[in-house]
C-alpha positions as CSV (number, residue, x, y, z in Angstrom):
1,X,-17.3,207.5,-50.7
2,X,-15.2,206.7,-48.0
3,X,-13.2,209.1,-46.5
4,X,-9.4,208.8,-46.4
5,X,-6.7,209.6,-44.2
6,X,-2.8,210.0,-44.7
7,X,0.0,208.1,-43.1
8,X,2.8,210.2,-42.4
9,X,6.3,210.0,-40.9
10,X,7.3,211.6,-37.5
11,X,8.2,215.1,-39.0
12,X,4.9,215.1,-41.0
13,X,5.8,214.3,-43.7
14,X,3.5,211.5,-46.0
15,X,4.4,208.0,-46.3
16,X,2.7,207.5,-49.6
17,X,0.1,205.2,-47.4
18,X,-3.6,206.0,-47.1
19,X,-6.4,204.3,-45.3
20,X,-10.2,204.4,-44.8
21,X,-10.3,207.0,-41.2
22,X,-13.1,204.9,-39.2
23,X,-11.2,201.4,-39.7
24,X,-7.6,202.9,-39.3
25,X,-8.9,204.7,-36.0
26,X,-7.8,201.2,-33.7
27,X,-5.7,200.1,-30.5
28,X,-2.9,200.6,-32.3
29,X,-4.0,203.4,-34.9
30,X,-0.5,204.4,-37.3
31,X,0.6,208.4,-37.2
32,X,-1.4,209.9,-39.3
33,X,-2.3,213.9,-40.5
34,X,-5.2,215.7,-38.6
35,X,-5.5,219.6,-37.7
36,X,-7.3,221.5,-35.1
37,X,-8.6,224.7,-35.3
38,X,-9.5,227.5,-32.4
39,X,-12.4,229.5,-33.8
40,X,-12.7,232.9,-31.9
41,X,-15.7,235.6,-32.8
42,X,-15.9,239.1,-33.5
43,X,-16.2,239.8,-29.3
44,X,-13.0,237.5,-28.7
45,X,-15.1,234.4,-27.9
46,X,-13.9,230.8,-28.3
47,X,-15.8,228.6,-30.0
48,X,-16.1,225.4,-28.1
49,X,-18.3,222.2,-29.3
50,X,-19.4,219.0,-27.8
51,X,-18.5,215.9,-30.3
52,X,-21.7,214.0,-31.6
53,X,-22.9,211.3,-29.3
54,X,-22.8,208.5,-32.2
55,X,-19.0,209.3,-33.2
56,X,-17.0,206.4,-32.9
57,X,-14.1,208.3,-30.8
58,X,-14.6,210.5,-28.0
59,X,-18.3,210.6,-28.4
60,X,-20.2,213.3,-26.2
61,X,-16.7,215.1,-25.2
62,X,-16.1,218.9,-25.4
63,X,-13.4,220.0,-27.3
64,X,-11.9,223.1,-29.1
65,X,-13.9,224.3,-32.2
66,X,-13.1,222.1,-34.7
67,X,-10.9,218.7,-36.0
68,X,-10.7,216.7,-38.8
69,X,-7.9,215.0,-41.7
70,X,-7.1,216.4,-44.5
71,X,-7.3,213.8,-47.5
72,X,-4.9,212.8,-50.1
73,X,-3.5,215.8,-51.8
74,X,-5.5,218.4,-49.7
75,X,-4.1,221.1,-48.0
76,X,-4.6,221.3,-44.2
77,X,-6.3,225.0,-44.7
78,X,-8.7,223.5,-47.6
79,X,-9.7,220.7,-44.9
80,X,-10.4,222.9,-41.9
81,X,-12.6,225.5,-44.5
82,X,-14.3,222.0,-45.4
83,X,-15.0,220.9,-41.7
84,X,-16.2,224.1,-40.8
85,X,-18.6,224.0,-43.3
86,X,-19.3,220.5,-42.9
87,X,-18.9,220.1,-38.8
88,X,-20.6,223.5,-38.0
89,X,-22.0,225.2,-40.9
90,X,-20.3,228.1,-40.9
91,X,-17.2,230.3,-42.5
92,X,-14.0,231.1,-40.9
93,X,-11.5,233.4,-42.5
94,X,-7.5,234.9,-41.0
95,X,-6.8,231.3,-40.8
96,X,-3.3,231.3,-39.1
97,X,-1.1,228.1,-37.9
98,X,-0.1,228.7,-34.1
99,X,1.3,225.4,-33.4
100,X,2.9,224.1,-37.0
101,X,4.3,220.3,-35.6
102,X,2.4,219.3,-32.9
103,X,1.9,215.5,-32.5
104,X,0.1,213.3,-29.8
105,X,-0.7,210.0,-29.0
106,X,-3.8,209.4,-26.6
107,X,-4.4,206.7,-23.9
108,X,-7.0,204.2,-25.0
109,X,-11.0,205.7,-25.6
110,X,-12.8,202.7,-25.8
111,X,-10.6,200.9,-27.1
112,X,-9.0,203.3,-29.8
113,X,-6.2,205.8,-29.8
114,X,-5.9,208.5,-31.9
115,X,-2.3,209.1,-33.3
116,X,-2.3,212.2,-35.2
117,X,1.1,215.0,-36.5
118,X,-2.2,217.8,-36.0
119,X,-0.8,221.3,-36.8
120,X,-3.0,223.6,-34.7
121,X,-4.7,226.7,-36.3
122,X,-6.7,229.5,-34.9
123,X,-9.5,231.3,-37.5
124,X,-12.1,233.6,-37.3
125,X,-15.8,233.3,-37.2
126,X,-17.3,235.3,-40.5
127,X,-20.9,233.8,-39.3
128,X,-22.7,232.0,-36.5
129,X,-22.7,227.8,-36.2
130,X,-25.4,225.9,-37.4
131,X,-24.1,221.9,-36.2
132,X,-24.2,219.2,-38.3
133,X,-26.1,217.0,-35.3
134,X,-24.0,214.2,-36.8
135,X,-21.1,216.0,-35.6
136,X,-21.9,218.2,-33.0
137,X,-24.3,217.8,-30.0
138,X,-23.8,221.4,-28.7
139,X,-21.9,224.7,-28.5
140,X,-20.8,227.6,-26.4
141,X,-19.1,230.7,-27.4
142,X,-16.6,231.1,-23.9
143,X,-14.2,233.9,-23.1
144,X,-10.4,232.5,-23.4
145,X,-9.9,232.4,-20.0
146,X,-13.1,230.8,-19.0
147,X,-12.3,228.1,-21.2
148,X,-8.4,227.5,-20.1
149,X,-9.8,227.4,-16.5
150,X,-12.4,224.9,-16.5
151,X,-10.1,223.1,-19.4
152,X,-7.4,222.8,-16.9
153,X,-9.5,221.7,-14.2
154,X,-10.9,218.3,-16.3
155,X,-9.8,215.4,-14.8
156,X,-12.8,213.0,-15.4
157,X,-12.5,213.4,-19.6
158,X,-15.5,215.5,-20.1
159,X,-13.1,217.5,-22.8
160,X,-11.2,215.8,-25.1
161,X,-7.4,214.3,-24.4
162,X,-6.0,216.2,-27.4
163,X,-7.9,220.0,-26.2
164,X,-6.0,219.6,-23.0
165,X,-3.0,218.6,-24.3
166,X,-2.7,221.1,-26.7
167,X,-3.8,224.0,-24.4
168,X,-0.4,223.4,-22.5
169,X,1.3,225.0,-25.6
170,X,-1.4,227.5,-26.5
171,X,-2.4,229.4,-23.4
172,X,0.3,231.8,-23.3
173,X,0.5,231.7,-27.1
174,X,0.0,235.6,-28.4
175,X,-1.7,235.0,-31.3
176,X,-4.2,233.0,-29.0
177,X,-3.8,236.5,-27.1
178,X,-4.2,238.2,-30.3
179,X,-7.2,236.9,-31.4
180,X,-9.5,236.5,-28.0
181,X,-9.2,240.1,-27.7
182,X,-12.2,242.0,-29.3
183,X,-12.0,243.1,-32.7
């Protein structure tokens, strides 16, 4: 089955449009629904993962925990439990929205863009990773501020466009303060 993605308007909200994710992923790829999602551990750890080396965009990059689309009629927390499972086979639980409209558009990636309204969640781990090597290469489990320093430092794309975007609104944020502090 072929996985689906949702068209939406600027304030998120769907256009009734749907399209198959790798062939709507283009040069000139249309808004669509995604989420990202900040996975911290029981020591106040962030879960960071390298992308798979045969994805189609932003192969090989590091990049917060984990990202996906939610399909037709699914909610954006039944999606990220899915990819977690899926991406990283693991549970996540105290799933909380830190960043409910965020929106970006990338440069070009070899030759796509990504174009996603991606409300931004944080969750925490309820067991350790166990990659799907389709989806992820690696992982590290970083303190928050090791990972907002070298993060910030980037300039040659070894993390991914959206992670460093994103981290411009989330590295004050206090439930990001909230939930890298130890449990």
């Amino acid at each position: 089955m072929i996985e689906q993605i949702v068209f939406v308007n600027p304030d998120g909200t769907p256009t009734g449009e749907v399209g198959p994710k790798l062939a709507s992923h283009t040069a000139d790829t249309k808004l669509h629904l995604a989420f990202s999602c900040y996975v911290f551990n029981d020591k106040g750890e962030f879960l960071v993962t390298q992308r798979a080396h045969v994805k189609k965009v932003w192969p090989n990059v590091w990049t917060n925990s984990v990202c996906g689309h939610p399909g037709p009629g699914e909610s954006t927390e039944s999606a990220i439990t899915r990819r977690i499972d899926y991406e990283l086979g693991m549970i996540a639980t105290d799933l909380q929205v830190v960043l409910p409209s965020y929106t970006y558009k990338t440069p070009p990636y070899n030759a796509i863009i990504e174009h996603e309204f991606c409300p931004v969640y944080v969750a925490r781990a309820s067991s350790e990773p166990v990659p799907n090597p389709a989806e992820v290469d690696d992982y590290k489990w970083l303190p928050w501020e090791e990972f907002v320093a070298i993060t910030q430092a980037d300039t040659s794309d070894v993390w991914s466009w959206w992670c460093k975007d994103q981290l411009k609104q989330l590295a004050d944020q206090s439930l990001i303060q909230q939930y890298s502090r130890r449990v």
